[in-house]
N, C-alpha and C positions, 0 to 999 in steps of 0.2 A: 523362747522370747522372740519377736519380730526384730529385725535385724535391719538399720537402714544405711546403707554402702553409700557416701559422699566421696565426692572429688573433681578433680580439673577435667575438663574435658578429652576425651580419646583417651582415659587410664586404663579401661577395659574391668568398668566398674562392671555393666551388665554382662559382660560375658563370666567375671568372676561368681557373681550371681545366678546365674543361668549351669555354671558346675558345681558350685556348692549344690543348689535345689538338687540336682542329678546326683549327685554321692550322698544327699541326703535322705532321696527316695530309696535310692538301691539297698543304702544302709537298712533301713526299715526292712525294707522286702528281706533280706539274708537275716535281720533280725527274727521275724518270723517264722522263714525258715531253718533257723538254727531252734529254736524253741520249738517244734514238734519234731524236730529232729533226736536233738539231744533228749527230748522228753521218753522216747522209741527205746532210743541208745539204753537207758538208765536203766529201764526196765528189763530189756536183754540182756545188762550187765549190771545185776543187783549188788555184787560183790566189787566191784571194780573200784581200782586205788585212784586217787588224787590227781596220780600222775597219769594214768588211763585216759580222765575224766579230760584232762586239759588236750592230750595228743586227740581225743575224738573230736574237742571242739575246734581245734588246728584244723586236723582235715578237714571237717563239713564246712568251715567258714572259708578256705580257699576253694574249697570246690563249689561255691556258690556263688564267692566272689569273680571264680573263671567264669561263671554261667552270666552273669549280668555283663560281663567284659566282652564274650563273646554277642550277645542280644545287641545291646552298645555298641559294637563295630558290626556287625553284619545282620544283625536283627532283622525280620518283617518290619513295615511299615506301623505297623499298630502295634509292636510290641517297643518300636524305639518311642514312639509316639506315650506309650503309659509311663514311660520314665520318666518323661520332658515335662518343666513345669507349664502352668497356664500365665501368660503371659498378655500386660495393659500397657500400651504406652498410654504416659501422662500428658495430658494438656490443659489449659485453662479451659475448653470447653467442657471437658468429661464430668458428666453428673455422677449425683447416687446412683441413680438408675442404672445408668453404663457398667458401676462395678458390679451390681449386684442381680438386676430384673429389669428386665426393658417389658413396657408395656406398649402394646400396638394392638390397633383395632383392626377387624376382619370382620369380613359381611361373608354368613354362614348361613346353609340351608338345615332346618332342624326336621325330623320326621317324627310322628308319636313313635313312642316305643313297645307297641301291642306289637304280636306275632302276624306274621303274612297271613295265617290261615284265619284269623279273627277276623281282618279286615275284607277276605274274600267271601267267607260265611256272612256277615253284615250287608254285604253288596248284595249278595247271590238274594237273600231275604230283601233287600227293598224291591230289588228289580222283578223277583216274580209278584209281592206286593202290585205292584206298579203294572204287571200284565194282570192282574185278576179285577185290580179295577177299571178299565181300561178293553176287558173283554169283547164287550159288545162294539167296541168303535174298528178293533181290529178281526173280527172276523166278516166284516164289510170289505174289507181292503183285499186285492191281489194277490195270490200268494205271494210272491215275489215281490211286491211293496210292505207284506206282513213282515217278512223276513229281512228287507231292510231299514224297517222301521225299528225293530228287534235291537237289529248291529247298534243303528246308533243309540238306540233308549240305552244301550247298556257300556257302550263307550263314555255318556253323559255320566251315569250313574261312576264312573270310573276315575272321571275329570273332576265330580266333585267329592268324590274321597278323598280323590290323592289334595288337594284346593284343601279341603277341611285338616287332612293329618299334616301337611306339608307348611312350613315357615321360612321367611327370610327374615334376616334381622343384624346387626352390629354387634359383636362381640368384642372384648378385651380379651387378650392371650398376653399373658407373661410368658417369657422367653427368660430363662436362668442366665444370668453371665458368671463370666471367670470367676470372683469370688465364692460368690454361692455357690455353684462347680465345683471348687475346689475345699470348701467346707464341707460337705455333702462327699465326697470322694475321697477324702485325704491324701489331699495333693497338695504342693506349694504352690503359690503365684507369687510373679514378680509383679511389683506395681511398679516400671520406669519412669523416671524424672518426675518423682514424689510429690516436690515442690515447685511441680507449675500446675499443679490439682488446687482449684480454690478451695481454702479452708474451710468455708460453712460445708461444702461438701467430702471431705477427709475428716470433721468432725462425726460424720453417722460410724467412724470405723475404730471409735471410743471404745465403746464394748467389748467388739471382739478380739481387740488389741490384746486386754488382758485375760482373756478367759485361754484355757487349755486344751490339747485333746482329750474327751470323754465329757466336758463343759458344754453347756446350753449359749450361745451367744443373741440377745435379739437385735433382729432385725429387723428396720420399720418398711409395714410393706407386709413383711413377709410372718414375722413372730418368730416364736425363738426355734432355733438351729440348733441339733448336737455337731459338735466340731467331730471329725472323724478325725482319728488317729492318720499321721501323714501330712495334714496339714500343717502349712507352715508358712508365714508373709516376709516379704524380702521388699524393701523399698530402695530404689536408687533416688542420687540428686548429685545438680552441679555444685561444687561448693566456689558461692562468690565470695571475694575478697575485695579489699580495696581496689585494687585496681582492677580485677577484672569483676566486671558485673556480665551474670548472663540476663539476657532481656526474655522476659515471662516468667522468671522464677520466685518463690514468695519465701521469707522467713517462715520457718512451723511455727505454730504455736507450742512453745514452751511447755505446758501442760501434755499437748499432742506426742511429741517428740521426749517426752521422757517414758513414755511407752516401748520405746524405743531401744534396742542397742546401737548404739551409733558408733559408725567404723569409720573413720576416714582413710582411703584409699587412693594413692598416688603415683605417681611412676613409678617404675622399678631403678634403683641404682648403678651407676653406672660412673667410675674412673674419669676425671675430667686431666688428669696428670699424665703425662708417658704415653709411649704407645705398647702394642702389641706386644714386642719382642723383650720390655721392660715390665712387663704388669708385675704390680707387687702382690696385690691380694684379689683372686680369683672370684672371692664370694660381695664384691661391689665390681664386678660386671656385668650383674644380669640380664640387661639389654642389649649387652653383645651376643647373650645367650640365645636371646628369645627371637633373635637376627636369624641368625643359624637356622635355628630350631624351625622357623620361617621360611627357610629356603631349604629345608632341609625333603625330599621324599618321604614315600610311606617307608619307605627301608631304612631310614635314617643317614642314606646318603647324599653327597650334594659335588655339583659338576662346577668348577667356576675356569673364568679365563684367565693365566697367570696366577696360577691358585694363590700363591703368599701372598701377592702383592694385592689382588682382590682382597682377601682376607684380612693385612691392615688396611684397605681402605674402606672394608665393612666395620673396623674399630672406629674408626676415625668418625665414621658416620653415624653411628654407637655415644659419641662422645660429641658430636654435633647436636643429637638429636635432644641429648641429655642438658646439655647447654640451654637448649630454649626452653627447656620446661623446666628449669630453672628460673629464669628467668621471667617466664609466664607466671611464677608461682609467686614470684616476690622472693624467691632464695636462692639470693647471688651475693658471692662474695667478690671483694675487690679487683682478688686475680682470675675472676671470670668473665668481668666485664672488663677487663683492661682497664682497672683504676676510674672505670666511668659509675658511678654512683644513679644516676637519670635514667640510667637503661631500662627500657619495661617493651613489653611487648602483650598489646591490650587484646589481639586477635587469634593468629599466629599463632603454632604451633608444631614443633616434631612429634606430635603423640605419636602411641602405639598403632594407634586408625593412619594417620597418615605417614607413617613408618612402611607397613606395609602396603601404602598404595605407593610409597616409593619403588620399593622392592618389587612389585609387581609388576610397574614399568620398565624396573631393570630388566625382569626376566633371565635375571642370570646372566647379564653381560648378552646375549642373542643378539640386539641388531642395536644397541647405544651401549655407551660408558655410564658407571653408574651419575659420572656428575650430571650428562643429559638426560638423565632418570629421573634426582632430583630435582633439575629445572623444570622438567616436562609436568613430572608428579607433582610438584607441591608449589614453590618457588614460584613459577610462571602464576600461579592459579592466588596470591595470595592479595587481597583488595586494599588491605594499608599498608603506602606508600614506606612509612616507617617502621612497618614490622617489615616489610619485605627487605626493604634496604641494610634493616639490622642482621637477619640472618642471611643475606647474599653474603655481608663483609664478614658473618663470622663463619662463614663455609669457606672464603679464601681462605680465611687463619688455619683452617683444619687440612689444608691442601687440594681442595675442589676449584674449577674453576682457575685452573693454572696457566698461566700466560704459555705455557709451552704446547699447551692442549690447542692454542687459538683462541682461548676466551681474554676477556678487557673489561675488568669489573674496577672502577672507582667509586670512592668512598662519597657518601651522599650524606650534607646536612640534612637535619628533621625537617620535612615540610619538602623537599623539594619534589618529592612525587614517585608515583610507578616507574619500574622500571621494565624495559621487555627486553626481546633477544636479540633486537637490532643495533641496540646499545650496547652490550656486551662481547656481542659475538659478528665478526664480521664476512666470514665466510663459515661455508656449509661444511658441517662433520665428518670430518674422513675416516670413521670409525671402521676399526678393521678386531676384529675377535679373534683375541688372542688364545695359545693353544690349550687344550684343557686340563684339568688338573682335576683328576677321580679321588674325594673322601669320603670314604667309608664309614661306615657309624663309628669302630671302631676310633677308626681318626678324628672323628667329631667328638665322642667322648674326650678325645684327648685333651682337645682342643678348649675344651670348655671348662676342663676340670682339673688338667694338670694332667700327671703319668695318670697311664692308661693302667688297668687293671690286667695282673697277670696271672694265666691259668695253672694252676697249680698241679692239676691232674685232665686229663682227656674228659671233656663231659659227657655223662651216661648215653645220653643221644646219638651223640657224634660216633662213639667206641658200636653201640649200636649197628650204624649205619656202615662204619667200614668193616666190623668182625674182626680178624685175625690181624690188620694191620694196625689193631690200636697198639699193641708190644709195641711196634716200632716206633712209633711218633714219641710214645715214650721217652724213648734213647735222643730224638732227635737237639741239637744245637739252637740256640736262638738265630743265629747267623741262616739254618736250612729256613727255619720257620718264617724268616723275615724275608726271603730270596722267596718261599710258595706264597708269600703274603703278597710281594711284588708282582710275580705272576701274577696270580688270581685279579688282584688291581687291573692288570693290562688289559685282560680276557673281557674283564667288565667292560674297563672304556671301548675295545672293539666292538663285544655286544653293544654296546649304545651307537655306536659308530654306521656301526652297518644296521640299525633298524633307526635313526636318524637318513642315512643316504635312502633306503625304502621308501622313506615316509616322503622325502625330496624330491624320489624319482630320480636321483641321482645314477644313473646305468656305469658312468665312468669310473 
């Protein structure tokens, strides 16, 4: 069924789209080849019980599933590329054409299609033709005038073959786009921001809405298509509400859109109660999750400055960001607006997109505080006066922008206007980076999830790698294992230390 992902803007509707398409190809592809796989297997084991039958399709399905994992992180170019969907952004301008066949003309030279030797045989006959009649006028002539009377009789005779077989002319060439691409291939595409495609033209995609892989869909233009197996349509859209309208976006047509599975897709959850060191339920944080997850390395580590204290003020910001899109959304309760019922916020927004263009201002605490991350990233950049002003006063509430910091943020009625940093802030940032604090994945897990998971026995790998010393680790105490865990911590933040001063040039 085509599937179409609505929501508020910055949800991270197309990126959710853009992974489904990908575990949905891969899935196919392991589908595949678990079916000539197991088919092999069956045969070599004619006898084989139930439970045979399931452990052979265990293995070959994770070993196939590592093989797409591995392609997917380290793949060639053209082999991550066959996994990736084909991909439309939507606009009011995008025709039928656009999705399916573009048609452009081209001024092309055509040649008849007879053999070189025909046409050299053909010539070779007129032109001695042409000396036999002609005899008597050339053997009056000089030799040397005979012979370049010759050249050109028979460069002439050359000029008007090639004149006779040779054409110019205007041509139509279709060029396939994504759609038909991906029908023809069995591929997904996304079609982004669905509903700002005008409907006379999203109406030619009736058809193939409902037809299946192995199904003929037609296509005007083109005639009918077999769907290949692997195709699959995925359509995004903003979802407007009363208060917020996006500008170019169009109602589906009803009929259109029951073709449809419709998803709506919204921020992810997030604690507006307590902070950190209080959370009651771990599984309504998940935007403090995806925080982390954000700043976290390919190793699942992360470096902050004053690690705790960074860390609630990564909740805090968690709990800010969740606050406005609530409120963007139209779902605010009393005690989130401070008993203000009017609060709306028409523009403005902490989504997940500008979440992380905060975070990447931050840079991890490096050369600003995260509250001048958020002024710099979002805040500073934001054009109504009254959504700016809303979320400046509700980032005081959350503890940003602290009069101890040097900032000077007062409360602004509706209407009074923009606000910049000359109003707020009266001298320049004395921001000094504070010392770091090395989490490890392991600690990140923690952190994210509650206790951290405990190793019951030495892992195969590990026992491996050291031989004869795994007996001992055995025996060992939680207390040694927590004191090598501490080490190891150190060693890292050194190694960081000393290939940070390198990279500085730091020699002292």
């Amino acid at each position: 069924m085509p599937v179409y992902l609505v929501g508020h803007l910055g949800s991270g509707k197309t990126q959710i789209a853009i992974e489904s398409a990908v575990d949905f190809t891969i899935q196919n592809k392991i589908n595949d080849h678990l079916a000539d796989d197991l088919e092999a297997w069956f045969q070599e084991h004619k006898n084989a019980s139930e439970d045979d039958a399931k452990c052979a399709f265990k293995r070959l399905n994770e070993k196939w599933k590592a093989y797409y994992e591995h392609i997917y992180e380290v793949g060639s170019e053209e082999e991550i590329e066959s996994l990736q969907p084909l991909f439309i952004s939507g606009s009011h301008n995008l025709t039928y054409e656009d999705m399916f066949v573009e048609k452009t003309l081209s001024l092309e030279q055509n040649f008849s299609s007879d053999s070189f030797e025909s046409y050299l045989n053909t010539m070779v006959d007129d032109y001695l033709n042409w000396l036999q009649h002609h005899e008597h006028e050339i053997v009056g002539l000089k030799p040397e005038e005979q012979l370049q009377l010759k050249v050109q009789i028979w460069k002439s005779f050359s000029d008007l073959l090639i004149a006779k077989n040779n054409s110019f002319g205007t041509t139509i060439q279709k060029i396939e786009r994504e759609i038909l691409i991906a029908l023809r291939q069995g591929r997904p595409v996304i079609v982004d921001e669905l509903n700002t495609i005008a409907m006379q033209n999203l109406i030619a995609l009736n058809d193939l809405l409902q037809r299946h892989a192995g199904q003929t869909a037609y296509i005007t233009g083109i005639g009918p298509v077999k769907i290949a197996k692997g195709f699959a349509f995925i359509g995004t859209g903003n979802l407007s509400t009363q208060m917020v309208q996006y500008e170019g976006t169009n109602q589906l047509n009803p009929a259109f859109q029951s073709r449809f599975v419709t998803i709506e897709y919204n921020y992810v959850p997030q604690d507006l109660v307590g902070d950190l060191n209080i959370n009651v339920d771990d599984t309504n944080n998940e935007l403090y999750r995806v925080i982390l997850s954000t700043l976290a390395n390919r190793e699942g580590a992360i470096q902050l400055p004053n690690g705790p204290e960074s860390l609630k003020e990564l909740y805090r910001f968690a709990q800010l960001s969740r606050l406005t899109q609530n409120v963007f959304m139209g779902k605010i309760s009393e005690f989130e607006a401070d008993g203000k019922s009017t609060v709306e916020l028409r523009e403005a927004v902490l989504s997940i997109r500008n979440i992380i263009h905060v975070l990447e201002n931050w840079n991890c605490g490096e050369e600003k505080s995260l509250t001048m991350a958020l002024w710099d990233g979002f805040i500073s950049s934001i054009t109504n006066a009254d959504d700016q002003n809303y979320i400046l006063s509700q980032a005081v509430r959350y503890g940003f922008f602290s009069e101890r910091e040097g900032w000077s943020v007062r409360s602004k009625e509706v209407g009074e206007g923009i606000t910049n940093y000359e109003e707020i802030r009266s001298n320049d940032s004395d921001y000094v980076r504070g010392p770091l604090t090395t989490y490890c994945s392991y600690d990140i897990i923690g952190l994210l999830y509650g206790q951290k998971p405990r190793h019951k026995s030495v892992p195969l790998q590990l026992r491996q790698t050291i031989g004869d010393e795994a007996a001992h680790i055995e025996t060992l105490k939680l207390s040694d294992i927590q004191n090598m865990n501490q080490e190891i911590e150190n060693l890292e933040y050194t190694s960081f230390l000393i290939d940070y001063l390198k990279e500085t040039g730091d020699d002292n």
